[in-house]
LUMNU-126984 format. One record per atom (N, C-alpha, C): atom name; x negated, y negated, z; residue in three letters; residue number from 1. Coordinates in steps of 0.001 Angstrom, whole numbers, plus 524288, in hexadecimal, padded with zeros to 5 digits. Layout:
BEGIN
<"CA" <X Y Z> "ALA" NUM>
...
END
This chain:
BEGIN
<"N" <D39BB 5E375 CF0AA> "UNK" 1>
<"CA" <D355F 5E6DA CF1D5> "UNK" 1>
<"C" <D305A 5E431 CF015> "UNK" 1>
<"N" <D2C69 5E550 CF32B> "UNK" 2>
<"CA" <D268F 5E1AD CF210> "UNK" 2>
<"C" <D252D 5E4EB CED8A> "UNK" 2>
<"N" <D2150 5E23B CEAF7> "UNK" 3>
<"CA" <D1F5D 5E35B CE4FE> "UNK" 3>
<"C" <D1CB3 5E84D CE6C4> "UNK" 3>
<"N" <D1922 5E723 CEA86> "UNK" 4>
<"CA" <D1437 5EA5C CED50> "UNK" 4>
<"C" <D1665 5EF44 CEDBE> "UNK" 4>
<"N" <D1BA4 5EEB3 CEF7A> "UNK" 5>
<"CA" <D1E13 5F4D1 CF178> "UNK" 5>
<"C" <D2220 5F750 CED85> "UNK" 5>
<"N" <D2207 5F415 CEA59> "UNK" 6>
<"CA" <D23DE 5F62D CE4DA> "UNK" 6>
<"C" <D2142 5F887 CE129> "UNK" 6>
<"N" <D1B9C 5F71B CE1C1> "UNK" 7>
<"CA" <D16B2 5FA39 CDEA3> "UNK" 7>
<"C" <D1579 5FF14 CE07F> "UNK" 7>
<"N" <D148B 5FCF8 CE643> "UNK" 8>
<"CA" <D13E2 60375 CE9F6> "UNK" 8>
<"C" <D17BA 607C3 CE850> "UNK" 8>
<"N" <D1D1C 60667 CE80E> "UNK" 9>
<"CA" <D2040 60A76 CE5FC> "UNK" 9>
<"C" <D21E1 60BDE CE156> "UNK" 9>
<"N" <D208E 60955 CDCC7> "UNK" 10>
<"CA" <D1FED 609DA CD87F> "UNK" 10>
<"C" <D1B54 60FFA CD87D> "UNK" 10>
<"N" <D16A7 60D56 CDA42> "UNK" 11>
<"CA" <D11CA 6127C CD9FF> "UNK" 11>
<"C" <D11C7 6161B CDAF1> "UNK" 11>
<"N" <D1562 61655 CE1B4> "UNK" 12>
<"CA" <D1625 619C4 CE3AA> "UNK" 12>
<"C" <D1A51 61DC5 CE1C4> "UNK" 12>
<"N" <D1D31 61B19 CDE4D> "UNK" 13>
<"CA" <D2094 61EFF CDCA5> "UNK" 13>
<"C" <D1E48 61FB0 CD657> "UNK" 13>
<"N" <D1AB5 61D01 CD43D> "UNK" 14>
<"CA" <D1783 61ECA CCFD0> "UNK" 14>
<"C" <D132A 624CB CD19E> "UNK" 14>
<"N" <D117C 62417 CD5E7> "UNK" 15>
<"CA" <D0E5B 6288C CD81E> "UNK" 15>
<"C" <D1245 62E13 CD980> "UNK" 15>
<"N" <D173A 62C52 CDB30> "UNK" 16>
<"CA" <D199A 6315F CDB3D> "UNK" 16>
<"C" <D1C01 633F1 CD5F4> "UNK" 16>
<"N" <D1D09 63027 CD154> "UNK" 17>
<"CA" <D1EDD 6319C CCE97> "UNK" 17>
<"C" <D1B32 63595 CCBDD> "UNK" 17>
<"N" <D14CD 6343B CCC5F> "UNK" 18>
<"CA" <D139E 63633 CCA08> "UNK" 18>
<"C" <D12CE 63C8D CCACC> "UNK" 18>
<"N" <D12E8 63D46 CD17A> "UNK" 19>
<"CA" <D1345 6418D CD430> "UNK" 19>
<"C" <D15E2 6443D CD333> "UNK" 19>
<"N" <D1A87 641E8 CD420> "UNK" 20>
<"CA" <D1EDF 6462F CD2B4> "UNK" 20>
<"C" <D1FF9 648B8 CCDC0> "UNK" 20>
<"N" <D1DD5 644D4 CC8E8> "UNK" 21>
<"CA" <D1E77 647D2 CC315> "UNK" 21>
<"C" <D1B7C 64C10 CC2D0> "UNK" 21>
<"N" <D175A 64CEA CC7C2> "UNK" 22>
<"CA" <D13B2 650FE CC57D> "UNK" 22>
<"C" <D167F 65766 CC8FE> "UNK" 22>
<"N" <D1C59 65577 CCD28> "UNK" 23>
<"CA" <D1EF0 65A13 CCEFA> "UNK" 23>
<"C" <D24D0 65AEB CCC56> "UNK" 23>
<"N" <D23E1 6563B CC9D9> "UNK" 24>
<"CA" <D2A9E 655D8 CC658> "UNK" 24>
<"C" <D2BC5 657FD CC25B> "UNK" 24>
<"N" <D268F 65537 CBF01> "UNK" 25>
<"CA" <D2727 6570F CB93B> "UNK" 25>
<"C" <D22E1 65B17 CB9D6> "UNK" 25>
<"N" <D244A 65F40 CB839> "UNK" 26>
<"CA" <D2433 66408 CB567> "UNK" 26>
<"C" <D239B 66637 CB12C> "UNK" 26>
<"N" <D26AD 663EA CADA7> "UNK" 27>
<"CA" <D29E6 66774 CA82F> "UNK" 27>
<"C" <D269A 6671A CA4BD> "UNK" 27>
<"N" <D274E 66B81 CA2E8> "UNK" 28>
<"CA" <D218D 66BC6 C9D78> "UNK" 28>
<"C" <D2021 667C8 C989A> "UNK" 28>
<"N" <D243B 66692 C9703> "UNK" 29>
<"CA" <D225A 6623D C9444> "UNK" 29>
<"C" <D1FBA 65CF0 C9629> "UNK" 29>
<"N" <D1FC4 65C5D C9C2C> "UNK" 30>
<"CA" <D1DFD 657C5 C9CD7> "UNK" 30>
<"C" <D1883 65526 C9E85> "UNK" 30>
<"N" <D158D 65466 C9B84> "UNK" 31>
<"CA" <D0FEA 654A9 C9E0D> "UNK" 31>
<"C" <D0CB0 65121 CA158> "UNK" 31>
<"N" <D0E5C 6521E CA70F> "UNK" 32>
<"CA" <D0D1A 64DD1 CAA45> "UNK" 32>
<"C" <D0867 64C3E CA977> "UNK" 32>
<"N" <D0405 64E80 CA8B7> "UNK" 33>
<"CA" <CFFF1 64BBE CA92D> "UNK" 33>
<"C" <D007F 64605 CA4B9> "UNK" 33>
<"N" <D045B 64598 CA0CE> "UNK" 34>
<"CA" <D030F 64182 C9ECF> "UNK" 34>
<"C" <D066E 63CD6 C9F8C> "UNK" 34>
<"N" <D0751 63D50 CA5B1> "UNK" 35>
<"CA" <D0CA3 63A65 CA77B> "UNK" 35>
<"C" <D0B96 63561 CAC13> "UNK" 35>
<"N" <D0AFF 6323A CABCB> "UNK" 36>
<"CA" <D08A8 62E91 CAFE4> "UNK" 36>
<"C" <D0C7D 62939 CB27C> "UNK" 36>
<"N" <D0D11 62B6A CB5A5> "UNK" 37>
<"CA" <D115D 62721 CB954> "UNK" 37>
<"C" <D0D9C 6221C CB8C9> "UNK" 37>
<"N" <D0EDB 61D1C CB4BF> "UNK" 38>
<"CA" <D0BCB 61815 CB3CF> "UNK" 38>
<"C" <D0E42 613AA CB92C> "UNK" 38>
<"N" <D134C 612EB CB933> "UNK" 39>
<"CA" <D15AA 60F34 CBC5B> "UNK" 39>
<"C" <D18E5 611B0 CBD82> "UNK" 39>
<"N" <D1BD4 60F36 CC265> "UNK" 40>
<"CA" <D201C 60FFD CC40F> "UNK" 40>
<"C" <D228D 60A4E CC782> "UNK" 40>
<"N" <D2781 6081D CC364> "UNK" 41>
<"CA" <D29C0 6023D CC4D8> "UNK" 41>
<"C" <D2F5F 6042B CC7E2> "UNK" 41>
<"N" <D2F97 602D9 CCB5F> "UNK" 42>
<"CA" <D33D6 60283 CCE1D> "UNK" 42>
<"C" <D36AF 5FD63 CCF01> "UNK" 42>
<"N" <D3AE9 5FC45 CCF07> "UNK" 43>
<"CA" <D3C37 5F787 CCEA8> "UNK" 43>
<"C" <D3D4D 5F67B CD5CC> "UNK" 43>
<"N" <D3D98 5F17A CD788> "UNK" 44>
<"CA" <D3E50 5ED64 CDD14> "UNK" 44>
<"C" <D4149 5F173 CE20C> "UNK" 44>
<"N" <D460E 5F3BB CDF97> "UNK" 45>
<"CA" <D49A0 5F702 CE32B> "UNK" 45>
<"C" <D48AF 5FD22 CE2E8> "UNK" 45>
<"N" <D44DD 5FE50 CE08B> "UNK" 46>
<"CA" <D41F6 603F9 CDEF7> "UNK" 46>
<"C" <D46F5 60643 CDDC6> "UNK" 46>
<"N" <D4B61 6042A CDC52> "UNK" 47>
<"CA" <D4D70 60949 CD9E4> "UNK" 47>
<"C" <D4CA8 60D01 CD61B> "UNK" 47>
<"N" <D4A1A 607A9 CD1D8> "UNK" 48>
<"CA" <D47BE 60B9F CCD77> "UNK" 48>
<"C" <D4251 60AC2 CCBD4> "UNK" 48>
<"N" <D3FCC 60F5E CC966> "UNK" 49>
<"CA" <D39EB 60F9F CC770> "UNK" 49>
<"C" <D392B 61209 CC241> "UNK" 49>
<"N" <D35C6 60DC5 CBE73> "UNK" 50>
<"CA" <D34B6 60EDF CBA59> "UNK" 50>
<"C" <D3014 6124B CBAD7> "UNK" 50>
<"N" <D2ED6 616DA CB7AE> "UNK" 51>
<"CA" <D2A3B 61A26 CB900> "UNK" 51>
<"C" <D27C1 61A15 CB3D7> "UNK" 51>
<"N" <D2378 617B8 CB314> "UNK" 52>
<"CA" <D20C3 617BF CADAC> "UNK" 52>
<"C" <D1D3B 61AEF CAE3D> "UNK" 52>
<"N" <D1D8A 61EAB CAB2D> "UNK" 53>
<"CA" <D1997 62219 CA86E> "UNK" 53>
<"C" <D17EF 623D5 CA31F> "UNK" 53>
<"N" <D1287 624DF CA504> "UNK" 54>
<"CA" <D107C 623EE C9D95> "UNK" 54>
<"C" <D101E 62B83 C9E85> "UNK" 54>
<"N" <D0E7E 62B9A C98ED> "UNK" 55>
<"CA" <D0EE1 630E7 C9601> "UNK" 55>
<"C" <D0B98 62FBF C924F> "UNK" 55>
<"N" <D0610 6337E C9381> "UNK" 56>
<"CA" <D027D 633C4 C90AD> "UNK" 56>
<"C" <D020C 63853 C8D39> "UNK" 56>
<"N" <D0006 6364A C875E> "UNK" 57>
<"CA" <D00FF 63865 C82FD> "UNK" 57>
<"C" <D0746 63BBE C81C5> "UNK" 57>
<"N" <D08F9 640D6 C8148> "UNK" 58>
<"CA" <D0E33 641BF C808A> "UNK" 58>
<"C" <D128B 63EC0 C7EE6> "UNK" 58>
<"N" <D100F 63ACB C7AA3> "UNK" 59>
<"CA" <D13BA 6360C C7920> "UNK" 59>
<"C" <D190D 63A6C C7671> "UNK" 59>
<"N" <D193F 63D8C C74C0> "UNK" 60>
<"CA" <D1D8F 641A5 C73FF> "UNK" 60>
<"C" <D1FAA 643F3 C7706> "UNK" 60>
<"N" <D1FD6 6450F C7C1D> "UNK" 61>
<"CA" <D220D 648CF C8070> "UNK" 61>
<"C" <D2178 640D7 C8334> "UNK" 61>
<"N" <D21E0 63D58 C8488> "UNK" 62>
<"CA" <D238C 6399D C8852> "UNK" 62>
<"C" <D2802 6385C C8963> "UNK" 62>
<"N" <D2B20 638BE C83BF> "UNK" 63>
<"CA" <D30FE 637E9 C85EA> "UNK" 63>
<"C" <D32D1 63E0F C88F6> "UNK" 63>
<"N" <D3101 63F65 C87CD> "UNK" 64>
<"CA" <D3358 645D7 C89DC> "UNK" 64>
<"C" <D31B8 64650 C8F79> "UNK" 64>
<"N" <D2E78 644F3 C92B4> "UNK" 65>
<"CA" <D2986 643B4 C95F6> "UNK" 65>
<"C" <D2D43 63F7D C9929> "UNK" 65>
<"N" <D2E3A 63C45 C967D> "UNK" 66>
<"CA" <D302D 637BC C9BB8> "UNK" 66>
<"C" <D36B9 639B6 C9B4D> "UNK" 66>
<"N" <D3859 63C5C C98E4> "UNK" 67>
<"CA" <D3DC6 63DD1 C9881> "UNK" 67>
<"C" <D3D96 64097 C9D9A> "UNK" 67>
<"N" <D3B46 644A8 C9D6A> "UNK" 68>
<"CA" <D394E 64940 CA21C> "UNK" 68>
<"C" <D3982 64548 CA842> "UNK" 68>
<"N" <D34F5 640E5 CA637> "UNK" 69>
<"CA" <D328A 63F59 CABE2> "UNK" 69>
<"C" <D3922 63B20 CAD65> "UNK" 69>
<"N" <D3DBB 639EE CAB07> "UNK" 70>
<"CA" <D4251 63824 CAC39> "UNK" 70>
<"C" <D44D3 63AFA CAD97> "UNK" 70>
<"N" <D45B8 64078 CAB35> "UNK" 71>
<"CA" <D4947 643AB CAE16> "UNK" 71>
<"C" <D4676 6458D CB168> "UNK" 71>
<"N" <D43CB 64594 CB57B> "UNK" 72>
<"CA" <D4141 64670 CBA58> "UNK" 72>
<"C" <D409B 6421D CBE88> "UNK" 72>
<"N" <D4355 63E11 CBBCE> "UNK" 73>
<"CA" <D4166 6386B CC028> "UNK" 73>
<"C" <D453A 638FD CC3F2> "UNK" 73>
<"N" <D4A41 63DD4 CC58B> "UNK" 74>
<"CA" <D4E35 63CF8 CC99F> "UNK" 74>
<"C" <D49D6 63FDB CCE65> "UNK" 74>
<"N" <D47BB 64450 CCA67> "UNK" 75>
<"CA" <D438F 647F6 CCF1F> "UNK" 75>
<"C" <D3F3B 6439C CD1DE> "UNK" 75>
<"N" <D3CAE 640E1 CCE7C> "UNK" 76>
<"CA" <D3989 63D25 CCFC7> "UNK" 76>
<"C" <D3C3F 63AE5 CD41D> "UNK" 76>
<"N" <D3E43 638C7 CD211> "UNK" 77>
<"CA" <D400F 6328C CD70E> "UNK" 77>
<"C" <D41A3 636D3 CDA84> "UNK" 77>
<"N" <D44F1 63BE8 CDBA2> "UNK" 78>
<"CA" <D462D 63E27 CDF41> "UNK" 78>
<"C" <D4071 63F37 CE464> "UNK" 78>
<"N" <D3BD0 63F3E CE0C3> "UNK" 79>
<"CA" <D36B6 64145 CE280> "UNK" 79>
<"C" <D3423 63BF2 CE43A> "UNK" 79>
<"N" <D35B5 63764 CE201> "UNK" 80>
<"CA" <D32E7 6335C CE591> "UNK" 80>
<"C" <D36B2 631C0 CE9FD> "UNK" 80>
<"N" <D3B5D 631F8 CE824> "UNK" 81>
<"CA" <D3FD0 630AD CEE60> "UNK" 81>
<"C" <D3E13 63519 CF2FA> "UNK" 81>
<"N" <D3CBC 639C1 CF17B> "UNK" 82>
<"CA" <D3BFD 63E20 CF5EC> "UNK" 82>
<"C" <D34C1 63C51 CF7A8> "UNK" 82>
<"N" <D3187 63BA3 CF466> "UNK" 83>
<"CA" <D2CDC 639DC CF4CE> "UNK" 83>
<"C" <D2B0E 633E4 CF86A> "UNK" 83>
<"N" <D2DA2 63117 CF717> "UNK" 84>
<"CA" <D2BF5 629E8 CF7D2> "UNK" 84>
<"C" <D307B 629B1 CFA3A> "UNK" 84>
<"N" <D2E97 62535 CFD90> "UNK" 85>
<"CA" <D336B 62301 D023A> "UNK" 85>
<"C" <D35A4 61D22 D009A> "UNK" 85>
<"N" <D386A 61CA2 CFD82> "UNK" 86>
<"CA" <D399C 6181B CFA6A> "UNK" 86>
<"C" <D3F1A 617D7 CFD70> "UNK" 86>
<"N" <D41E4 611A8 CFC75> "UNK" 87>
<"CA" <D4498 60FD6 CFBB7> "UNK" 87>
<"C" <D49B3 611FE CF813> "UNK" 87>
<"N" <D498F 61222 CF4E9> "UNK" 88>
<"CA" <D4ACE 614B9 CEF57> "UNK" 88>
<"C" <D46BD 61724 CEC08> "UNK" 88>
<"N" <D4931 61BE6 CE94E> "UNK" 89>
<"CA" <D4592 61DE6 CE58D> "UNK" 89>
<"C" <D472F 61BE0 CE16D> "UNK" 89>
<"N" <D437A 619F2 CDEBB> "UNK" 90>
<"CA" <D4411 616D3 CD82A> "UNK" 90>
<"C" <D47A1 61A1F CD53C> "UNK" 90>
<"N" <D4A5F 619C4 CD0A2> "UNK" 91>
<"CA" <D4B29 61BC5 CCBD1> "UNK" 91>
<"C" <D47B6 61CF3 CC859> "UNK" 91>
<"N" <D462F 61FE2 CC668> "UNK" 92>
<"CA" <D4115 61F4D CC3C4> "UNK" 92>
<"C" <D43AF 621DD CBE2C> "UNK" 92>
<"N" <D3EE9 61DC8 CBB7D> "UNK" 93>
<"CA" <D4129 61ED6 CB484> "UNK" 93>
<"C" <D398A 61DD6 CB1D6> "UNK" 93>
<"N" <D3A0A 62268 CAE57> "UNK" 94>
<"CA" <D3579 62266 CACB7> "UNK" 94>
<"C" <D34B8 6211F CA7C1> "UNK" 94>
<"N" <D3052 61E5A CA5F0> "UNK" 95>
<"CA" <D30E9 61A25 CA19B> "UNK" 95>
<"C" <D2A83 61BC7 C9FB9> "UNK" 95>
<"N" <D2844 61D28 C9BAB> "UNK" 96>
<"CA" <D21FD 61E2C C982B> "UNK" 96>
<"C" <D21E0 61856 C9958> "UNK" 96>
<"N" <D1B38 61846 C9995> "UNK" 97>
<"CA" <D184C 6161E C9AA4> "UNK" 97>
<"C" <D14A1 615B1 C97DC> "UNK" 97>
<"N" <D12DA 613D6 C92F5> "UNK" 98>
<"CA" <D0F02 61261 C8F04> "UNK" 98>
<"C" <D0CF6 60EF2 C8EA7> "UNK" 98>
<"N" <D0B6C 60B9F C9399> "UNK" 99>
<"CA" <D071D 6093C C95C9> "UNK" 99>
<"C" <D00C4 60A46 C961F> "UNK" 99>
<"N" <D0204 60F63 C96A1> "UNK" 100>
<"CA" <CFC6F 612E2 C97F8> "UNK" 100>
<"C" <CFAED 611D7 C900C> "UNK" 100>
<"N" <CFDA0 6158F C8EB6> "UNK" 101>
<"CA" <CFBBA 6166E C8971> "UNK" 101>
<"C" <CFA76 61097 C855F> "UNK" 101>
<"N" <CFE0E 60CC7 C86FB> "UNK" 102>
<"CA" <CFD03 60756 C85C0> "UNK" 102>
<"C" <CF637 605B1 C8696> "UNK" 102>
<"N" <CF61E 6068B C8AC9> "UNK" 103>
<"CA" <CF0A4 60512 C8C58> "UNK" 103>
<"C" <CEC27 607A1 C8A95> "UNK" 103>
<"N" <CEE4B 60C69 C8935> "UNK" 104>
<"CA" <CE998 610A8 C85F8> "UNK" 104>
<"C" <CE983 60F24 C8142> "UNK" 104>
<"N" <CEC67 60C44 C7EA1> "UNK" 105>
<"CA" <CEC6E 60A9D C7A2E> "UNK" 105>
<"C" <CE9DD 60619 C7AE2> "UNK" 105>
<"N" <CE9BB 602A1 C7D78> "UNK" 106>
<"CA" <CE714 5FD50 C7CFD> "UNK" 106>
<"C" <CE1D8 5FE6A C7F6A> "UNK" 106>
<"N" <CE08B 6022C C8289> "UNK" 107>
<"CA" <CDB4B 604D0 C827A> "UNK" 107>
<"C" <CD8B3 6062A C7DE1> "UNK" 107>
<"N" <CDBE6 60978 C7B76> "UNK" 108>
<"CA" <CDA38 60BDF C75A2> "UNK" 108>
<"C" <CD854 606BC C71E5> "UNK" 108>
<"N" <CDC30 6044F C710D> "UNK" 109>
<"CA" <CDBD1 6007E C6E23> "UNK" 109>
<"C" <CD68C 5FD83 C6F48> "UNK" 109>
<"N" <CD521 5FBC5 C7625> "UNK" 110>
<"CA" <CD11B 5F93F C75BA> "UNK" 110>
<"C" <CCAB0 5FC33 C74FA> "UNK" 110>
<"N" <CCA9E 600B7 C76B9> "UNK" 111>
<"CA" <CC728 60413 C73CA> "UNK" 111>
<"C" <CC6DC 6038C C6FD2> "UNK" 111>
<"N" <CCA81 60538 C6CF7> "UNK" 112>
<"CA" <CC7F1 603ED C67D0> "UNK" 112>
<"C" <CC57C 5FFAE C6439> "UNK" 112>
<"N" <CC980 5FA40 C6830> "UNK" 113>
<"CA" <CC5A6 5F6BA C655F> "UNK" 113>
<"C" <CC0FB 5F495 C65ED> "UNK" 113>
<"N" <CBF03 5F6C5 C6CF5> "UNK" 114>
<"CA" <CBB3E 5F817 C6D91> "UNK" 114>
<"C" <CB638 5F9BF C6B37> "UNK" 114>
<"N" <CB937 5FEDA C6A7D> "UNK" 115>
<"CA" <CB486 6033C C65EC> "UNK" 115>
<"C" <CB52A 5FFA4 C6050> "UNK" 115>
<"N" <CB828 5FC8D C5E07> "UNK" 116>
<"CA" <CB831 5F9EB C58CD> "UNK" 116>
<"C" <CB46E 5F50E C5898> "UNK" 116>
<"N" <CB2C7 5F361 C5E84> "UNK" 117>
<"CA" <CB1C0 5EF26 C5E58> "UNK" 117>
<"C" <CAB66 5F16E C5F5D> "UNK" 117>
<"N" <CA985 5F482 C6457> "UNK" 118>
<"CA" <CA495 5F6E8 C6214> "UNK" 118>
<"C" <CA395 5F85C C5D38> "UNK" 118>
<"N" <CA5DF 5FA5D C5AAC> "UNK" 119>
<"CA" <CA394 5FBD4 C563E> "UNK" 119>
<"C" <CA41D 5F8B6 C51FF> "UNK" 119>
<"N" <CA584 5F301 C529F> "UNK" 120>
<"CA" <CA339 5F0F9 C4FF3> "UNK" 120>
<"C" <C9E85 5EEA4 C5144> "UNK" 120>
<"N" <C9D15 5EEB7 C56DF> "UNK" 121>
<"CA" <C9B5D 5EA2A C5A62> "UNK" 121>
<"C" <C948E 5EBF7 C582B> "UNK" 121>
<"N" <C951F 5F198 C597D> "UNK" 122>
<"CA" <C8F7F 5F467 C58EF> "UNK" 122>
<"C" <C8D64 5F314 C52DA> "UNK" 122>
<"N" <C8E9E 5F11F C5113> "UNK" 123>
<"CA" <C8C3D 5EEB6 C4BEA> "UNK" 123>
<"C" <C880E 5E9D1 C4C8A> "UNK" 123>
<"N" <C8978 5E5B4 C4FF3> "UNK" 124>
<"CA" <C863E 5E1E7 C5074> "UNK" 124>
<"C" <C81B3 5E342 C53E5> "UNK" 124>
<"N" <C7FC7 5E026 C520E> "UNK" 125>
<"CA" <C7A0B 5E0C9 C57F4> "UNK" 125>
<"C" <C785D 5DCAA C59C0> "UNK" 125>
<"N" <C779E 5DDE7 C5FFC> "UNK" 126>
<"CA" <C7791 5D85A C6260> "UNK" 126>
<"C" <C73A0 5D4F4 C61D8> "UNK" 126>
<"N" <C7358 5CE43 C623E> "UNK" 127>
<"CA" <C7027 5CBFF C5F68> "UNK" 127>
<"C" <C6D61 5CA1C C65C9> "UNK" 127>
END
């Protein structure tokens, strides 16, 4: 399979996944808004697809959260096989994603040394 058309369906089934969590999942403990379909890797023969998603803040309810979003991945894939006209529908297995929050940290980090480095900076005066 071409790379090109391996990306296309990677997205395309990153865009439905994200659709469908918002008619799938339901259940009260789970709070979609802090739920974000990041990637979605499918391997050469699309049988199967890794689904990475991050989970913002709720570092206490995440294992509980992606437990939920696994026991729902038969409804899923049932909803992209009836949805998308594929070849095969992937397997899909969902895996956190702390990429996002990685990067907020090395944001953080450079702010601040930012703000450490003005404030020393504003001491001199230019000659």
């Amino acid at each position: 399979m071409s790379v090109d058309r391996l990306i296309r369906v990677n997205e395309l089934i990153r865009r439905e996944i994200g659709e469908l969590l918002f008619r799938i999942m339901n259940e009260r403990p789970f709070d979609l808004s802090a739920v974000t379909v990041t990637h979605v890797i499918t391997n050469p023969t699309l049988r199967q697809a890794r689904v990475l998603v991050s989970i913002r803040d709720h570092e206490a309810d995440r294992p509980e959260m992606l437990r939920l979003l696994r026991k729902h991945a038969p409804e899923i894939q049932a909803a992209i096989n009836r949805d998308l006209k594929l070849k095969y529908t992937p397997r899909l297995t969902f895996q956190l994603d702390t990429s996002l929050e990685r990067g907020d940290h090395v944001l953080n980090v450079l702010s601040e040394i930012e703000k450490e480095a003005g404030d020393s900076g504003t001491e001199t005066e230019p000659t």
